[in-house]
GUNU-243700 format. One record per residue (C-alpha): y, z, x; residue in one letter. Coordinates in steps of 0.2 Angstrom, whole numbers, plus 2048, in hexadecimal, padded with zeros to 3 digits. Last residue first. Example, Ala and Ser with C-alpha at 12.3 -4.5 7.8 and 13.67 -1.06 7.14 Angstrom:
# GUNU-243700
7FB824844S/7EA82783EA/
***
This chain:
# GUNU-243700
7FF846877X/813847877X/81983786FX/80982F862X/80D837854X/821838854X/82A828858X/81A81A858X/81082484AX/82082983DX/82581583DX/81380E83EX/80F819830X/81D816825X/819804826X/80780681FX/80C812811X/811807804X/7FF7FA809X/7F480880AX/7FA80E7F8X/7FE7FD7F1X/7EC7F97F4X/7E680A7EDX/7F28057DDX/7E97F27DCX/7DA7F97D6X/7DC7FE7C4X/7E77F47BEX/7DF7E57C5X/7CD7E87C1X/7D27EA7B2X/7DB7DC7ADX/7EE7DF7ABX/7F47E679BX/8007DC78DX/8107D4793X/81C7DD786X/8277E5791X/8227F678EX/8127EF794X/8167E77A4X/8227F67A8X/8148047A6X/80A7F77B2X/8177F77C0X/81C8097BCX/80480C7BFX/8048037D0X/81180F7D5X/80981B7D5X/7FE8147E3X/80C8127EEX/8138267E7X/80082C7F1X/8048207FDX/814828804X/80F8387FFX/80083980DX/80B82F819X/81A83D818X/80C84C817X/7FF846822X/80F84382FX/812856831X/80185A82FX/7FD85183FX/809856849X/805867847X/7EF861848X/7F885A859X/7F884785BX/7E983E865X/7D8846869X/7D1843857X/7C885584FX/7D786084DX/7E2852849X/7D984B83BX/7D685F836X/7EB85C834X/7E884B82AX/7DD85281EX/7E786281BX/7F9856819X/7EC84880DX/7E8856803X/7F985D801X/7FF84C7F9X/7EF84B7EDX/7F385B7E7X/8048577E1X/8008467DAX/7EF84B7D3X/7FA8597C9X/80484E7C1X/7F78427BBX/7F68307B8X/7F88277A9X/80881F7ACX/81281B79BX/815830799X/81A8307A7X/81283D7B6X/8038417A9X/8018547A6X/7F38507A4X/7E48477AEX/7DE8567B4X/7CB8567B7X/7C88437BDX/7DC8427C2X/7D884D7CCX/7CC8417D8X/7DA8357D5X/7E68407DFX/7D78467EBX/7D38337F1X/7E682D7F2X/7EA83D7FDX/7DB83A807X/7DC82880AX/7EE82980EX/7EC83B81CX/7D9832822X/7E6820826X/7F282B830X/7E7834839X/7DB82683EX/7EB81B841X/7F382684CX/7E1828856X/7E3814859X/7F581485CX/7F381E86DX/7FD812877X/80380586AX/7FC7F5867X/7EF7FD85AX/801803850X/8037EF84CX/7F37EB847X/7F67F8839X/8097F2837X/8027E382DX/7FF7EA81EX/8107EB81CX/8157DA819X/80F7DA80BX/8177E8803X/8287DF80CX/8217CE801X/81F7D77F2X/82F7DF7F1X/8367CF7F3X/82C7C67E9X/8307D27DBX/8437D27DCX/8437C17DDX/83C7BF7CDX/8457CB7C5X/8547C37CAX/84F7B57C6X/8497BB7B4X/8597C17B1X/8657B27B4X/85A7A87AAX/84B79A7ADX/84978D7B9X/83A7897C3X/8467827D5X/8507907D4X/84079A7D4X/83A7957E3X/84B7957EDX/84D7A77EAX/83C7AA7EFX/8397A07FDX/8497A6803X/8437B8802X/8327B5809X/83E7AB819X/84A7BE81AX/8377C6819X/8327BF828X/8427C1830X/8437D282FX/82F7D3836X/8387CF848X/8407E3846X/82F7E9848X/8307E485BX/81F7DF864X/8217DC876X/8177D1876X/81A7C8866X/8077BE861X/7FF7C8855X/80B7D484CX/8157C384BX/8087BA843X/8027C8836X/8157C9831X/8137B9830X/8067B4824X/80B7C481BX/81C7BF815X/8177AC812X/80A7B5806X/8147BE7FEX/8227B17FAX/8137A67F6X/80B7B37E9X/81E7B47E1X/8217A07E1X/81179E7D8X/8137AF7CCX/8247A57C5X/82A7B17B9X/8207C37BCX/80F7C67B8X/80F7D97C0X/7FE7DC7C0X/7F67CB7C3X/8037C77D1X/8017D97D9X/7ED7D47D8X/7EF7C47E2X/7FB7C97EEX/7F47DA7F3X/7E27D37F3X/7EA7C6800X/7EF7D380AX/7E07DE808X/7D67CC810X/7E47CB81FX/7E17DD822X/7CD7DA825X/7D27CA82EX/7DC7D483AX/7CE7E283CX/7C27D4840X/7CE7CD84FX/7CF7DE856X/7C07E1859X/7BA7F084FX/7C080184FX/7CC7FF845X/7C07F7839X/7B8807838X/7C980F831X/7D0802827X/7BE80081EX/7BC81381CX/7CC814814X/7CB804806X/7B9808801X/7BB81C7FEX/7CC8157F7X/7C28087EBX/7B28167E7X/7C18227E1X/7C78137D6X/7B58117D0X/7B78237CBX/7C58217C2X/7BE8137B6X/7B081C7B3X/7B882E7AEX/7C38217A0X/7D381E7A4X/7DE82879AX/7E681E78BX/7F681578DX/80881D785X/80B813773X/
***
């Protein structure tokens, strides 16, 4: 049987979580730069843990370590390169997958539980790893106000899709994912008319430029924090029971930030930030 709708309580403490989650990126930015780092390195670490919980996939030891080993140095590298070059983060992850594959040959088990295994590190390790490309943008010239816009364009569109969800939880988007159709849509366009105002008020990209990469970023975490609710779908179908609340319900805003965190880097350094 399909989940019940969460109940209005349980989606507004997931609004309070996003309020939490952008307003803590965006002041922390502003912080020194050694706070900011251990702010990311705690989300990282919530990432970890509550992906592990949710997920509960063979051998949740050598997952969390993948993730962990992912994030440890992405964070390093992001740190200590100069000049910084994304393409060093390859490496990180080629050493999470090692761990990985090496991990769960050593615990046994099928054919089809390493490769599901392996699949889950590894996708949690480059998730991971994401977080880190927040410290990387505020290397760049005018990463700061790219941020701002970017992060305002993902807290907003995550904020307004749950928001609906409040009022319009049906349609549901699956109907093992309870999570509205429309929220998706309007949260998406939400985050482009945030982002655009962003760029109206900031002095960095155009409110133009703005929208344009509100609307890639915005949908980015808006599907991130969907997909929080197919990982959960697929623990249940499975047979596995729910996760603990806290965890289903939190861990999709993480995912959200943490999904769209690459993309933002990517769109900010070769189209946000040229021009202004």
């Amino acid at each position: 049987m399909p989940p019940p709708t969460p109940s209005k309580l349980a989606t507004i403490a997931v609004v309070v979580w996003v309020l939490v989650l952008t307003c803590g990126i965006l002041f922390g930015a502003g912080l020194d730069r050694r706070i900011f780092i251990l702010g990311i390195a705690v989300l990282q670490l919530l990432l970890i843990a509550g992906f592990v919980l949710l997920r509960r996939p063979p051998g949740m030891l050598v997952t969390a370590a993948a993730g962990i080993l992912a994030a440890a140095g992405a964070d390093l590298i992001v740190i200590y390169s100069d000049p910084f070059d994304p393409g060093d983060i390859i490496f990180v992850l080629a050493g999470a997958f090692g761990l990985a594959v090496v991990g769960q040959l050593f615990r046994g088990g099928g054919r089809q539980s390493l490769t599901v295994s392996v699949g889950v590190a590894v996708y949690l390790a480059v998730i991971t790893a994401g977080f880190a490309s927040y410290i990387a943008l505020l290397r760049q010239p005018g990463g700061l106000q790219a941020l701002l816009v970017a992060v305002i364009a993902m807290g907003t569109a995550v904020l307004a899709a749950r928001a609906v969800d409040l009022t319009i939880p049906n349609p549901r988007i699956n109907r093992q994912v309870p999570r509205g159709a429309f929220g998706v849509v309007i949260g998406g366009m939400v985050g482009t008319a945030a982002a655009a105002y962003a760029g109206v008020l900031l002095d960095g990209p155009t409110p133009a430029k703005a929208a344009v990469g509100g609307l890639v970023i915005g949908l980015v975490a808006v599907l991130g924090d969907l997909s929080a609710g197919f990982f959960h779908a697929g623990r249940r179908i499975s047979g596995a029971g729910v996760a603990p609340w806290p965890v289903r319900h939190g861990l999709g805003p993480l995912m959200a930030f943490a999904t769209a965190a690459p993309v933002t880097y990517l769109l900010s350094v070769y189209y946000l930030v040229r021009g202004f």
